[in-house]
C-alpha positions in Angstrom: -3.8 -40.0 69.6 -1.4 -37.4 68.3 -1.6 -34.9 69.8 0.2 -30.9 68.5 0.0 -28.4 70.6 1.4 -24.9 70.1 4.3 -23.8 72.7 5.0 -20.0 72.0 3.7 -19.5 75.2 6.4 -21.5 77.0 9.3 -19.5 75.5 8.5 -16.2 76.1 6.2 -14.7 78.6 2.8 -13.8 77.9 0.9 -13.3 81.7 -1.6 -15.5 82.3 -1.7 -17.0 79.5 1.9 -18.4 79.9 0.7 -19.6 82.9 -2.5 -21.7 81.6 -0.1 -23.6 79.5 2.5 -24.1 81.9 0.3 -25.6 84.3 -1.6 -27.5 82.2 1.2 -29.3 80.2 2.1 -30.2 83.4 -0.3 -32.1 84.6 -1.5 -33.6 81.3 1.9 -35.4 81.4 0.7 -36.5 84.9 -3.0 -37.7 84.4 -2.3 -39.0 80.6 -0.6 -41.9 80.0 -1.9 -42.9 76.9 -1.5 -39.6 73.9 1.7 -38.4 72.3 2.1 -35.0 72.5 4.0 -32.5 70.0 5.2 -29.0 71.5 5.6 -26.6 68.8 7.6 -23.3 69.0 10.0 -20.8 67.5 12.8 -20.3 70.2 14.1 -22.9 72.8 11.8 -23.7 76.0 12.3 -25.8 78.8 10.1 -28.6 80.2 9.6 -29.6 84.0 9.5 -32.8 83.2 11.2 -35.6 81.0 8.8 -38.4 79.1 8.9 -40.0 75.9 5.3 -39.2 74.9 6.4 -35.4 75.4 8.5 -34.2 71.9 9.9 -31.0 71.3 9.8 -29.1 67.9 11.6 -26.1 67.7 12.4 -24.8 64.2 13.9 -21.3 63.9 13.7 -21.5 59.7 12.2 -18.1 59.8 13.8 -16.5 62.8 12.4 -13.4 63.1 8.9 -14.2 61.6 6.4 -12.2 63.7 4.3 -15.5 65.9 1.1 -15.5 63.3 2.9 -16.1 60.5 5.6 -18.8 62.1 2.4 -20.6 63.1 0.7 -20.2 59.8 4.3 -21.8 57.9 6.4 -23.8 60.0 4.4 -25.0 62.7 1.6 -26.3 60.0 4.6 -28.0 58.4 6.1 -29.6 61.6 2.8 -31.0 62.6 1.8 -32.2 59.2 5.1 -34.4 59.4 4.4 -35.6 62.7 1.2 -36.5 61.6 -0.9 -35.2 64.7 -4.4 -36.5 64.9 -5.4 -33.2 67.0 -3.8 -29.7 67.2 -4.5 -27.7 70.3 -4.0 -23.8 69.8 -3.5 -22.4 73.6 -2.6 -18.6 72.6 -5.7 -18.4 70.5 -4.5 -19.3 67.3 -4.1 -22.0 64.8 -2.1 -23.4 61.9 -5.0 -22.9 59.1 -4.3 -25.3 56.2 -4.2 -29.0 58.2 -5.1 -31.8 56.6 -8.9 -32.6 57.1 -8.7 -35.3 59.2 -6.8 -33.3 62.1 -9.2 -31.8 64.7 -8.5 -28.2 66.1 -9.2 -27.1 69.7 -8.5 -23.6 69.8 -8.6 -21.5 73.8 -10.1 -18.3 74.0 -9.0 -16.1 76.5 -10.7 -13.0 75.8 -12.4 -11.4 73.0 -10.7 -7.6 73.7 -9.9 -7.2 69.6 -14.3 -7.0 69.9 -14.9 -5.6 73.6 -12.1 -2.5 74.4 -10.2 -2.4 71.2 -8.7 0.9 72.0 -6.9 -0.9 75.0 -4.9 -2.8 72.0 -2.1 -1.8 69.8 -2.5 -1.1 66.5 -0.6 -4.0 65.2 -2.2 -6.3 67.5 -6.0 -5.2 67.2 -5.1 -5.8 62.8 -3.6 -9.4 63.7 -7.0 -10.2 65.6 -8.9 -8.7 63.4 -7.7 -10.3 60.1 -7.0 -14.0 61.5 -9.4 -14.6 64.7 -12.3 -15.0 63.3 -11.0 -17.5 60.9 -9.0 -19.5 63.8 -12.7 -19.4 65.7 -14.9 -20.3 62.8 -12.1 -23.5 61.7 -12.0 -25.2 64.9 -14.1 -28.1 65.9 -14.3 -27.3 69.8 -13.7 -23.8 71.7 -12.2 -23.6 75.0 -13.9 -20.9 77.2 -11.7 -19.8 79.6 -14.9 -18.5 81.3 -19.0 -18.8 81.0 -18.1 -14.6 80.1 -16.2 -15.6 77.4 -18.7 -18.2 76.1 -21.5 -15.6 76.1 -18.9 -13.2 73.9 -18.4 -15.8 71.8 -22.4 -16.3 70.8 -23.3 -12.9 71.0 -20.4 -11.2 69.4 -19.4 -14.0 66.5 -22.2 -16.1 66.5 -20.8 -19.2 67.7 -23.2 -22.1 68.3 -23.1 -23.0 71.6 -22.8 -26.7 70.9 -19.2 -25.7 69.8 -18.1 -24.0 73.2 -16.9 -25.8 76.5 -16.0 -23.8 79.0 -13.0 -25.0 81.0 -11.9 -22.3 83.7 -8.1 -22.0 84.7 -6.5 -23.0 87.8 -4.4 -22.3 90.7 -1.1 -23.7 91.6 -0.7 -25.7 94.9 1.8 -22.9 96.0 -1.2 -20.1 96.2 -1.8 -20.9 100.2 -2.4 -18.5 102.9 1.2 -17.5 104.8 1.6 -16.8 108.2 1.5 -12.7 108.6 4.8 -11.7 110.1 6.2 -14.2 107.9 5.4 -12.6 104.4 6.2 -9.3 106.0 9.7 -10.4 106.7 9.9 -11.8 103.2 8.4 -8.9 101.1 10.4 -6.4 102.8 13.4 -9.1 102.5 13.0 -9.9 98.6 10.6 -6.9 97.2 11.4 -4.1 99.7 8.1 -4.0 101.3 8.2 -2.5 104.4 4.6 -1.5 106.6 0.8 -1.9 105.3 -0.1 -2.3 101.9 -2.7 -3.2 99.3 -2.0 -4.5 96.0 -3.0 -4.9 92.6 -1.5 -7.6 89.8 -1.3 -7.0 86.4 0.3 -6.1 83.5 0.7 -2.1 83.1 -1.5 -1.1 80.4 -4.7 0.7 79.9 -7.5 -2.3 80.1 -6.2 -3.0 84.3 -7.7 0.2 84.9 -4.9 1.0 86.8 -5.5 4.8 86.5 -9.2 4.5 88.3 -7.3 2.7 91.4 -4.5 5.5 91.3 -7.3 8.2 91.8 -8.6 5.9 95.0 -5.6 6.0 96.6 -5.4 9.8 95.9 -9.0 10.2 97.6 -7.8 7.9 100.4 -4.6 9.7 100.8 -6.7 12.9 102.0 -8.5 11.1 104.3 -5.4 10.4 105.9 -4.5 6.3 105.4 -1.8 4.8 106.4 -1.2 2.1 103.6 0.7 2.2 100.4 -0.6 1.0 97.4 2.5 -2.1 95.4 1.5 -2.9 91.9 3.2 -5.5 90.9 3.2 -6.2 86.5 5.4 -5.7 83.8 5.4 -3.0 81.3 2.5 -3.2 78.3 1.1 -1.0 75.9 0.7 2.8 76.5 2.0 2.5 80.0 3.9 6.0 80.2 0.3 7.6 80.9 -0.3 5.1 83.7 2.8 5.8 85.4 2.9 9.6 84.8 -1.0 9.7 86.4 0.9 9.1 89.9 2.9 12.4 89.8 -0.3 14.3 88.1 -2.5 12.8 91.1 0.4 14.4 93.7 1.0 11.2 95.0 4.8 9.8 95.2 6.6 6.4 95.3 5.7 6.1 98.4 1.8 6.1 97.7 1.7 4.1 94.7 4.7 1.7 94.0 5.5 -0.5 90.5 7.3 -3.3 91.5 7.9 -4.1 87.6 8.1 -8.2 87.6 7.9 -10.5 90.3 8.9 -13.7 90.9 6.4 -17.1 91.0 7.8 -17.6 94.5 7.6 -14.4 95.7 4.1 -13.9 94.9 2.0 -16.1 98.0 3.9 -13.6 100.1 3.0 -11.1 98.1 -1.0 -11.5 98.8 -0.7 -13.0 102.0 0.7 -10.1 103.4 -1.6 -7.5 101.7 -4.7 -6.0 103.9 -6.6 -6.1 100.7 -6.7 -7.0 97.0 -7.6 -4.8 94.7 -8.6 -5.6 90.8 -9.7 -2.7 88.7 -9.5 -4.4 85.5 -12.1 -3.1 82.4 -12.4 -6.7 81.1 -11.3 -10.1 82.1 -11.0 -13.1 80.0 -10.4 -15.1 83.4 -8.5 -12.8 86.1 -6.0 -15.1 87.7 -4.6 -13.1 89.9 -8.5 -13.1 91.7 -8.1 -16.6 92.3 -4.7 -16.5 93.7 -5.7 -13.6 95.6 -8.6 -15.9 97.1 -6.5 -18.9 97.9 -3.9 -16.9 99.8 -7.0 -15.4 102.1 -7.0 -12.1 100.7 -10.0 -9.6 101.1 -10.7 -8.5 97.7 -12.0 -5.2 95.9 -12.8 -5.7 92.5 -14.7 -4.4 89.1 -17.7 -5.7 88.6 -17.4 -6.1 85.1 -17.2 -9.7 83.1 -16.0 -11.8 84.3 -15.5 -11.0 87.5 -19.2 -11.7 89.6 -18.8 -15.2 87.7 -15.1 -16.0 89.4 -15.1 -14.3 92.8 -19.2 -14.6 93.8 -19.5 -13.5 97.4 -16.3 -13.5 97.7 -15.2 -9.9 97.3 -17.0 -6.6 97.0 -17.4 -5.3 93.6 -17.9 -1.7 92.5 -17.8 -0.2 89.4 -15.0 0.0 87.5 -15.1 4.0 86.6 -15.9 4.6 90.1 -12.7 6.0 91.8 -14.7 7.0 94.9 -16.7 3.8 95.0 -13.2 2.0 94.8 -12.2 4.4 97.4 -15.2 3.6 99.5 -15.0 -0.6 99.1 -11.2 -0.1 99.8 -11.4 1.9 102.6 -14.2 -0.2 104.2 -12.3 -3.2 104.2 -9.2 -1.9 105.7 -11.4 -0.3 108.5 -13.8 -3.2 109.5 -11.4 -6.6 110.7 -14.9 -8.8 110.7 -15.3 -7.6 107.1 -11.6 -8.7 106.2 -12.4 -12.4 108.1 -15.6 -12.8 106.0 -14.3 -12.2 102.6 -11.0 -13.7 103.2 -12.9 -16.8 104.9 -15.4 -17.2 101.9 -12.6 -16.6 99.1 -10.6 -19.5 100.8 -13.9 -22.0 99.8 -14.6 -20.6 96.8 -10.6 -21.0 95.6 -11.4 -24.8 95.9 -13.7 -24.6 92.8 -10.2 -24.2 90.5 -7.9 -26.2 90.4 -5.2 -27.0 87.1 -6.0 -30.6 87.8 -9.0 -30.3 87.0 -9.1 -27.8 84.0 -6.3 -30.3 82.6 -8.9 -33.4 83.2 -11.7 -31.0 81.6 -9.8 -30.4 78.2 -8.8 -34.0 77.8 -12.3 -34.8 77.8 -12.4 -32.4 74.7 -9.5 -34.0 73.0 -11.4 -37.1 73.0 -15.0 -35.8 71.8 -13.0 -34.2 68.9 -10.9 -37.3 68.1 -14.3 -39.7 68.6 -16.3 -37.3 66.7 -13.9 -37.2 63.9 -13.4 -41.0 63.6 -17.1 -41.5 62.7 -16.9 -39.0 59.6 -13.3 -40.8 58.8 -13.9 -43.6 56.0 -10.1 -45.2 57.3 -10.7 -45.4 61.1 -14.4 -46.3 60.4 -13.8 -49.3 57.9 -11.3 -50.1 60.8 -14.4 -50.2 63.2 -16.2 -52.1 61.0 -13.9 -55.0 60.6 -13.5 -55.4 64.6 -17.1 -55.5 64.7 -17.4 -58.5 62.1 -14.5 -60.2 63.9 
């Protein structure tokens, strides 16, 4: 099998998402020895790894062609030249206008354009608006990045469940819990980190909630704690307010810190030397971070809103995510009670072995080949084929 699969998220960095497909390119060139695979993308990417079956296809024809339209043009051209059997769309999105015999898998990570879209930009709430639908109603399979998702998609769009497989993310090998004075060497050493701290993950923008956990540290602050608050994600959309709610709050830098970026490596030692984990977020597709988090023994505070209960379980306390004092309450709880700490961190440690990129890689495989089988039969080439090795 042919397989295209589209590699935006390789070259520049999208979050999480650029994670997923990291991760799981990787170990499909480990577990498959068999499929061809086509990577697709607009700018120059590098790959871990170096295999035959693995081709790059980077065309810069239209250089500055925003990613919808590239995909819609020259990555529907490359893969009809390749001839791909099955094109995979892991930014949720697809080249319409394949030839009908290629299958489409296409990941959903969230469905925010439907849920909060006032937590979009303009420009990116239009895109989803006048293409996802479309990308959703033309592909054969949808990957679920969570049973919360899959429930979106039926309620929301309308999607037969026969079309959905859910196929949660991962975490990478390196998520592990550190020894204590160790990560406090190193985030004081590398991220300039120095005493107790809690932190948060996420991209700065307005559906993290980030503003909810800055009014929890302001209530904690006047009950005198002695803990600072590191936020480490890059800038998003409508982030001045976000920032500017520290000062209006009367807290400092020294409160509430944004550690902008932070490197892959650096970030075990960032949760393992955290007193607690906190995840405010509106709306989850997923929630990485919550399963890092776990598998570097964390305690964690988090929103109970979708899809959170689903991924963390017992394994955290969960508050509503408007609730500043009940954030405040959780938080303050945890850092207070040690045998509260042990518990969650103990139980996040067991459930963190339910994900694993091996496994999510395994899982959407398995889709591949129920979309190539399930095409074959409807194919009058590949099934005159069949029918001559049965006579034989």
């Amino acid at each position: 099998m042919k397989i295209g699969i589209d590699a935006n998220l390789l070259s520049r960095w999208r979050g999480g998402s650029s994670v997923y497909l990291q991760n799981i390119v990787r170990e499909l060139e480990r577990i498959d020895s068999g499929n061809q695979y086509y990577l697709y993308s607009q700018r120059h990417f590098a790959l871990p790894f170096q295999s035959p079956r693995w081709r790059k296809r980077v065309s810069r024809r239209i250089p500055f062609a925003p990613g919808t339209l590239w995909l819609l043009t020259e990555a529907r051209s490359m893969a009809a030249r390749d001839g791909v059997d099955l094109f995979w769309g892991p930014g949720q999105a697809l080249p319409l206008g394949l030839r009908r015999s290629v299958s489409n898998v296409l990941t959903v990570h969230d469905l925010v354009w439907q849920r909060f879209p006032e937590t979009m930009n303009s420009y990116t709430h239009a895109v989803y608006r006048l293409f996802q639908e479309k990308w959703i109603r033309s592909a054969d399979r949808l990957i679920a990045i969570s049973g919360s998702v899959g429930n979106d998609l039926e309620s929301l769009l309308h999607v037969p469940s026969c079309k959905i497989r859910v196929v949660h993310h991962g975490v990478s090998r390196e998520y592990q819990p550190r020894d204590p004075a160790a990560a406090a060497r190193h985030v004081e050493e590398k991220l300039g980190i120095s005493g107790k701290y809690i932190c948060a993950v996420g991209t700065v923008e307005p559906r993290k909630n980030l503003t909810t956990l800055i009014q929890a540290v302001k209530i904690l602050k006047g009950r005198g704690w002695g803990h600072q608050c590191v936020i480490a994600g890059v800038k998003g959309w409508k982030d001045s307010k976000i920032y500017a709610s520290v000062r209006q709050a009367g807290l400092t830098d020294q409160d509430v810190r944004f550690l902008g970026f932070v490197a892959d490596q650096d970030m075990p030692w960032l949760y393992s030397g955290a007193t607690a984990f906190v995840f405010p977020s509106l709306y989850e597709g997923f929630g990485l971070p919550l399963v890092e988090a776990m598998a570097c023994g964390v305690p964690i505070v988090a929103s109970h809103a979708p899809p959170m209960p689903e991924i963390l379980q017992d394994a955290a306390l969960l508050v509503p995510p408007a609730g500043a004092e009940e954030f405040a309450g959780a938080i303050a709880r945890v850092l207070a009670q040690p045998e509260l700490r042990e518990e969650l961190a103990a139980r996040g440690l067991k459930r963190a072995w339910h994900f694993g990129w091996d496994k999510a890689a395994r899982e959407l495989l398995d889709v591949f080949e129920e979309c190539f089988r399930a095409r074959g039969k409807t194919n009058p080439v590949v099934q005159e084929q069949i029918s001559l090795l049965e006579r034989r």
